[in-house]
Backbone as ProteinMPNN parsed JSONL, in Angstrom:
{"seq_chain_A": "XXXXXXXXXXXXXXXXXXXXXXXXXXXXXXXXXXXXXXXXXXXXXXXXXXXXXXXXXXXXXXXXXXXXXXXXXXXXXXXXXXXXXXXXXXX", "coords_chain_A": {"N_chain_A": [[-42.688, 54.771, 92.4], [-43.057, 54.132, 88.603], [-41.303, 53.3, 85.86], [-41.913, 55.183, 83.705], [-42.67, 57.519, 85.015], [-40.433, 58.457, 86.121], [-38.964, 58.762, 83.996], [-39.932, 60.966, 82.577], [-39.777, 62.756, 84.665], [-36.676, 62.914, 84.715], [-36.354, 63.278, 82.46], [-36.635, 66.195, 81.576], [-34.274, 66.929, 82.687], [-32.456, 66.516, 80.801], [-30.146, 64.85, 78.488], [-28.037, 63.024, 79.517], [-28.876, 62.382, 81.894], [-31.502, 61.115, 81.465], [-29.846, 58.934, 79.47], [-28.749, 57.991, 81.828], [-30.443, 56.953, 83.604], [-32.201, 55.238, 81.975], [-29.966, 52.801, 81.335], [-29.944, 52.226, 83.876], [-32.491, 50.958, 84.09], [-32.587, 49.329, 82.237], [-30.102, 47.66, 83.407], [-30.971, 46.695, 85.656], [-33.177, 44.979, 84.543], [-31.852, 43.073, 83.217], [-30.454, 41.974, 85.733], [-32.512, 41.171, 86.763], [-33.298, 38.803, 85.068], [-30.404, 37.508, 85.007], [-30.326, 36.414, 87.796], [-33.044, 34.7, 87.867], [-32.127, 33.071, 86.282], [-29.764, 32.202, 88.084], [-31.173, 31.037, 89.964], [-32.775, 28.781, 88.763], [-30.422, 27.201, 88.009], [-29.356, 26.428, 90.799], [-31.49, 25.276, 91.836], [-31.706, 22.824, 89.871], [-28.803, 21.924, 90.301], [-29.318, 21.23, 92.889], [-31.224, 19.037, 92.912], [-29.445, 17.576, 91.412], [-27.621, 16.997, 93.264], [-29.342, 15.808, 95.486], [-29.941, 13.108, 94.26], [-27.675, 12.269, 94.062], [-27.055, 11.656, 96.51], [-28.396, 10.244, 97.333], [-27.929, 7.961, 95.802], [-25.31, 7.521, 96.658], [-26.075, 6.57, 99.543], [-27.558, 4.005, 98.854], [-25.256, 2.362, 97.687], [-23.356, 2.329, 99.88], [-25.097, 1.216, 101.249], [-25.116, -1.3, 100.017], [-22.581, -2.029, 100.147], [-22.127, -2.534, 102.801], [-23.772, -4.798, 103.102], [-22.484, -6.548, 101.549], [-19.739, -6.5, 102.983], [-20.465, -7.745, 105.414], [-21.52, -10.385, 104.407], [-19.014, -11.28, 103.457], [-17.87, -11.14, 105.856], [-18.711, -13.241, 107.684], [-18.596, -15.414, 105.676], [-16.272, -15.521, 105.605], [-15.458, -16.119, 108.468], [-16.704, -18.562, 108.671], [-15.623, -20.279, 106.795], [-13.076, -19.939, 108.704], [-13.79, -21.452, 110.69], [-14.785, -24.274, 109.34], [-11.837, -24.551, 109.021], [-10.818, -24.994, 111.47], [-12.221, -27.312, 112.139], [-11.808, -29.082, 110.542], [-8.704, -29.293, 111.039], [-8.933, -30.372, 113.985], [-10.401, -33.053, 113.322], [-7.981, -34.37, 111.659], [-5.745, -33.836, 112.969], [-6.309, -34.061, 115.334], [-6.557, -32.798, 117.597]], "CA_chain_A": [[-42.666, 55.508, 91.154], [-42.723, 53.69, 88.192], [-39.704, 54.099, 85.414], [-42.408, 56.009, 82.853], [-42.681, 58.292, 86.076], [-38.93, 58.608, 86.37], [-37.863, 58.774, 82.71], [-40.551, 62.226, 82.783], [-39.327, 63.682, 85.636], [-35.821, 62.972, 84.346], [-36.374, 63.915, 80.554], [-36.26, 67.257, 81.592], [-33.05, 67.285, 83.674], [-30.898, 66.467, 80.037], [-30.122, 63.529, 77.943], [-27.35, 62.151, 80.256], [-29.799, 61.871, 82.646], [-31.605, 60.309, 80.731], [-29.346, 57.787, 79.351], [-28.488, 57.506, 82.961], [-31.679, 56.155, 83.424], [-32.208, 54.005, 80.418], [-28.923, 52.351, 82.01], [-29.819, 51.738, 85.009], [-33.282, 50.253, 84.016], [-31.597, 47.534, 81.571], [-29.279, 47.013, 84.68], [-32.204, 45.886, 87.06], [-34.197, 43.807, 84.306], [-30.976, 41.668, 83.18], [-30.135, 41.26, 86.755], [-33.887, 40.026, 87.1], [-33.269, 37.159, 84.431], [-29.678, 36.717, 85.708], [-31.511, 35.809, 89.057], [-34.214, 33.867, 87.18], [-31.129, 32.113, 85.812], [-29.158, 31.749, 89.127], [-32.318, 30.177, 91.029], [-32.637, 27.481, 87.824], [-29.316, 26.336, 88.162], [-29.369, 26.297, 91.749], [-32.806, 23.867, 91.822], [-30.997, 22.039, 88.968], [-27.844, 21.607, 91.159], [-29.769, 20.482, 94.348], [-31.611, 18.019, 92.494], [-28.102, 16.793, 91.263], [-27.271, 16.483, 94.78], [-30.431, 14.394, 96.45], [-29.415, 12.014, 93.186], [-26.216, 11.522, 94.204], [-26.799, 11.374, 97.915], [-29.43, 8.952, 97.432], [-27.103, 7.007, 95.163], [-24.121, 7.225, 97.937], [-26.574, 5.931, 100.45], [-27.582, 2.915, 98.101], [-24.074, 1.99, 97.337], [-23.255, 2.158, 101.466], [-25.886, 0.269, 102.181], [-24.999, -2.565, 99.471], [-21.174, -2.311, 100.477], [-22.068, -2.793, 104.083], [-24.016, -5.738, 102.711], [-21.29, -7.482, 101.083], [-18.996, -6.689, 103.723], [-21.101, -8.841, 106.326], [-22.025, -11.536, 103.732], [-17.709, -11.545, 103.177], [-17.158, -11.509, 107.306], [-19.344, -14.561, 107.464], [-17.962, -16.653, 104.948], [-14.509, -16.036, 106.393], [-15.832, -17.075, 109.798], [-17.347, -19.573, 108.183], [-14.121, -21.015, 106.581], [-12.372, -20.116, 109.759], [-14.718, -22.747, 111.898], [-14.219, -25.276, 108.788], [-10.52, -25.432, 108.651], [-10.813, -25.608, 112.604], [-13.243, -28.606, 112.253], [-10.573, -30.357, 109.612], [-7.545, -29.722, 111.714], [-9.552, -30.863, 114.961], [-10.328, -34.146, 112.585], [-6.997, -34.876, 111.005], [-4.545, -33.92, 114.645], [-7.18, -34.641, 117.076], [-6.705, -31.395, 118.539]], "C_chain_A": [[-42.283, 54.543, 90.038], [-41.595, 54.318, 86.661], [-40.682, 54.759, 84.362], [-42.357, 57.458, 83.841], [-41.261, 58.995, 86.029], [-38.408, 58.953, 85.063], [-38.966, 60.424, 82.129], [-39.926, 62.839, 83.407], [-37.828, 63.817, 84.916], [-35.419, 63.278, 83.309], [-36.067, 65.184, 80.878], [-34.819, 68.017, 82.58], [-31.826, 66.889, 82.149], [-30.694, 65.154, 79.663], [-29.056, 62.613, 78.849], [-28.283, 61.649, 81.288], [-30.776, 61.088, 82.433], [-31.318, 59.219, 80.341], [-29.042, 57.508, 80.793], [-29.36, 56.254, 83.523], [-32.289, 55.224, 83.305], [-31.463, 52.528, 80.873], [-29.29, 51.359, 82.952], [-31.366, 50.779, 84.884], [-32.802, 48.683, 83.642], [-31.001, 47.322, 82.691], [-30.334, 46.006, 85.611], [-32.759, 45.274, 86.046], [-33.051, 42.98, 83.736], [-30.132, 41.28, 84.384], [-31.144, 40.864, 87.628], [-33.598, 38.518, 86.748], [-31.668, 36.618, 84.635], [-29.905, 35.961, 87.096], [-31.993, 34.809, 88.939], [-32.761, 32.901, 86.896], [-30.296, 31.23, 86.989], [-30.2, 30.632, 89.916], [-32.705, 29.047, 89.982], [-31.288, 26.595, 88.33], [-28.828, 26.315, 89.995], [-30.303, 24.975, 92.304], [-32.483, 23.118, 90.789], [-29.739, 21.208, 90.002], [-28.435, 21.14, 92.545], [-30.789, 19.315, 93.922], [-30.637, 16.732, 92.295], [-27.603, 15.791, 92.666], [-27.871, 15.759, 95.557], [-30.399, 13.12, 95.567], [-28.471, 11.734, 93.888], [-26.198, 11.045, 95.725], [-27.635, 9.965, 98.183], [-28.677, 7.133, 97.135], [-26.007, 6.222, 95.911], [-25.067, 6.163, 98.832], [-26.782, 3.965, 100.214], [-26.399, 1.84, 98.274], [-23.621, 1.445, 98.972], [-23.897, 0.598, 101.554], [-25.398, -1.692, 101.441], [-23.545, -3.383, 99.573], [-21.627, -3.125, 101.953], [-22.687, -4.32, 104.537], [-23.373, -6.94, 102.484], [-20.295, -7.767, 102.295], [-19.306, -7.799, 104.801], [-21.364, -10.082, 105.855], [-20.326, -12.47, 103.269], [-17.368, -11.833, 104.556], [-17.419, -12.923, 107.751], [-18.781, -15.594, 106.659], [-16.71, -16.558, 105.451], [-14.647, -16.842, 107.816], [-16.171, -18.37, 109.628], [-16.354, -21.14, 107.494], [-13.259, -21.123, 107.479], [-12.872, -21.934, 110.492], [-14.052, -24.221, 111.04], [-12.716, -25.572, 108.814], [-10.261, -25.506, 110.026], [-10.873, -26.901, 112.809], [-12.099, -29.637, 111.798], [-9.364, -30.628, 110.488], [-7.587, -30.503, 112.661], [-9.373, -32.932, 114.202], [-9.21, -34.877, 112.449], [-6.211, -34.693, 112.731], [-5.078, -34.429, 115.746], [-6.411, -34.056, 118.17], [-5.676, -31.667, 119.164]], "O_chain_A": [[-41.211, 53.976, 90.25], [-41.237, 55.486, 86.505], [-39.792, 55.188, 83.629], [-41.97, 58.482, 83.278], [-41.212, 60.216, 85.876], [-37.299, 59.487, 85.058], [-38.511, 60.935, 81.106], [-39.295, 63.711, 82.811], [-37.67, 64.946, 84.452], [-34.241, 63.56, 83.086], [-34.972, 65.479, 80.399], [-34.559, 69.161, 82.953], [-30.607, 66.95, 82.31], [-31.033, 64.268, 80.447], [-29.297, 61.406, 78.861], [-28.39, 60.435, 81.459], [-30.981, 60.238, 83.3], [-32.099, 58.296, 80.573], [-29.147, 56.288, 80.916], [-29.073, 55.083, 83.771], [-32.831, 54.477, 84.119], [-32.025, 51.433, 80.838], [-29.095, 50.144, 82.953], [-31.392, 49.812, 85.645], [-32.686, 47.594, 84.205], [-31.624, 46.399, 83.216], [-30.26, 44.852, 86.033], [-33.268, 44.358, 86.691], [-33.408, 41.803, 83.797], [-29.234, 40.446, 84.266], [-31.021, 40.401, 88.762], [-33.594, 37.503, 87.444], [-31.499, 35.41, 84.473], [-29.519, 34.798, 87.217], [-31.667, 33.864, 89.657], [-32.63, 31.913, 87.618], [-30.146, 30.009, 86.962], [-29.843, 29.536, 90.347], [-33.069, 28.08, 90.651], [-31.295, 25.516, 88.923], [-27.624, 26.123, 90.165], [-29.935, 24.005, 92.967], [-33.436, 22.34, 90.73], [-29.852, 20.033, 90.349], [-27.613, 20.578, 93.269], [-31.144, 18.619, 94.874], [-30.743, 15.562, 92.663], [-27.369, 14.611, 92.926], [-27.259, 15.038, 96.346], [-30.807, 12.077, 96.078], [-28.551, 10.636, 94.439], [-25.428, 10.166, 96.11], [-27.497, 9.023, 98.963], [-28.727, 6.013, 97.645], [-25.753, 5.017, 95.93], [-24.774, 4.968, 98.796], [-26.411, 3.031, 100.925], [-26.512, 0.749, 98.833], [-23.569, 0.238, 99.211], [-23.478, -0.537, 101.781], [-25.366, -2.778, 102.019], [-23.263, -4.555, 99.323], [-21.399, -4.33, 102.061], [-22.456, -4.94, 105.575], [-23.572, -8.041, 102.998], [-20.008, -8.914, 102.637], [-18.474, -8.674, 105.04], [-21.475, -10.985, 106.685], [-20.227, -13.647, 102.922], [-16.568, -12.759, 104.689], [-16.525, -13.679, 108.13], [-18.53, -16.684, 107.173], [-16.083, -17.582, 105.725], [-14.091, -17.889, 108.146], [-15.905, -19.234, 110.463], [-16.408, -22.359, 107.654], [-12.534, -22.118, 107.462], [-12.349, -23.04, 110.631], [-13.256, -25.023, 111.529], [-12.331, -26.729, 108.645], [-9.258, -26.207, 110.162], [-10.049, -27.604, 113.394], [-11.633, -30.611, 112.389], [-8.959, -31.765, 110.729], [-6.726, -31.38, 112.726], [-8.525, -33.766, 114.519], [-9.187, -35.986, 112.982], [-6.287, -35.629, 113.528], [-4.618, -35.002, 116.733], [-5.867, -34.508, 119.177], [-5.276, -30.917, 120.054]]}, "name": "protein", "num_of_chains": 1, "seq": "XXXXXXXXXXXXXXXXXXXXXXXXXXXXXXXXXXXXXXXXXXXXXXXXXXXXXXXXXXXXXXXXXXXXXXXXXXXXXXXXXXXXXXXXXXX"}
């Protein structure tokens, strides 16, 4: 039934009924475009989120980078001040 259907049938039951009506229509079409609104900022906010996760991942990957390129040079200095002491004490 649509609400021209309903606001007939209900015209003759009395103006509260009526405004009852009226009411309850506006109710259901601004909790259409609150909807419409919720599902924007929802696909707004999950966009946010494959940004940032993407970004995290990035960051990981360039930490985890450094970190290995920093374990290495310490090993790397380890061996050398081996080599020197080896040199200079003759082990």
């Amino acid at each position: 039934m649509e609400w021209v259907e309903v606001a007939k049938v209900v015209g003759t039951q009395g103006v509260f009924a009526v405004l009852f009506v009226w009411l309850l229509k506006r109710y259901f079409e601004k909790n259409d475009t609150r909807e419409a609104q919720y599902h924007q900022i929802i696909h707004e906010n999950n966009t946010i989120i494959e940004k940032s996760t993407d970004l995290m991942k990035t960051i990981s990957d360039k930490y985890d980078d450094l970190d290995e390129k920093v374990t290495e040079g310490f090993e790397e200095v380890r061996r050398d001040i081996k080599d020197l002491y080896k040199e200079k004490c003759g082990d």
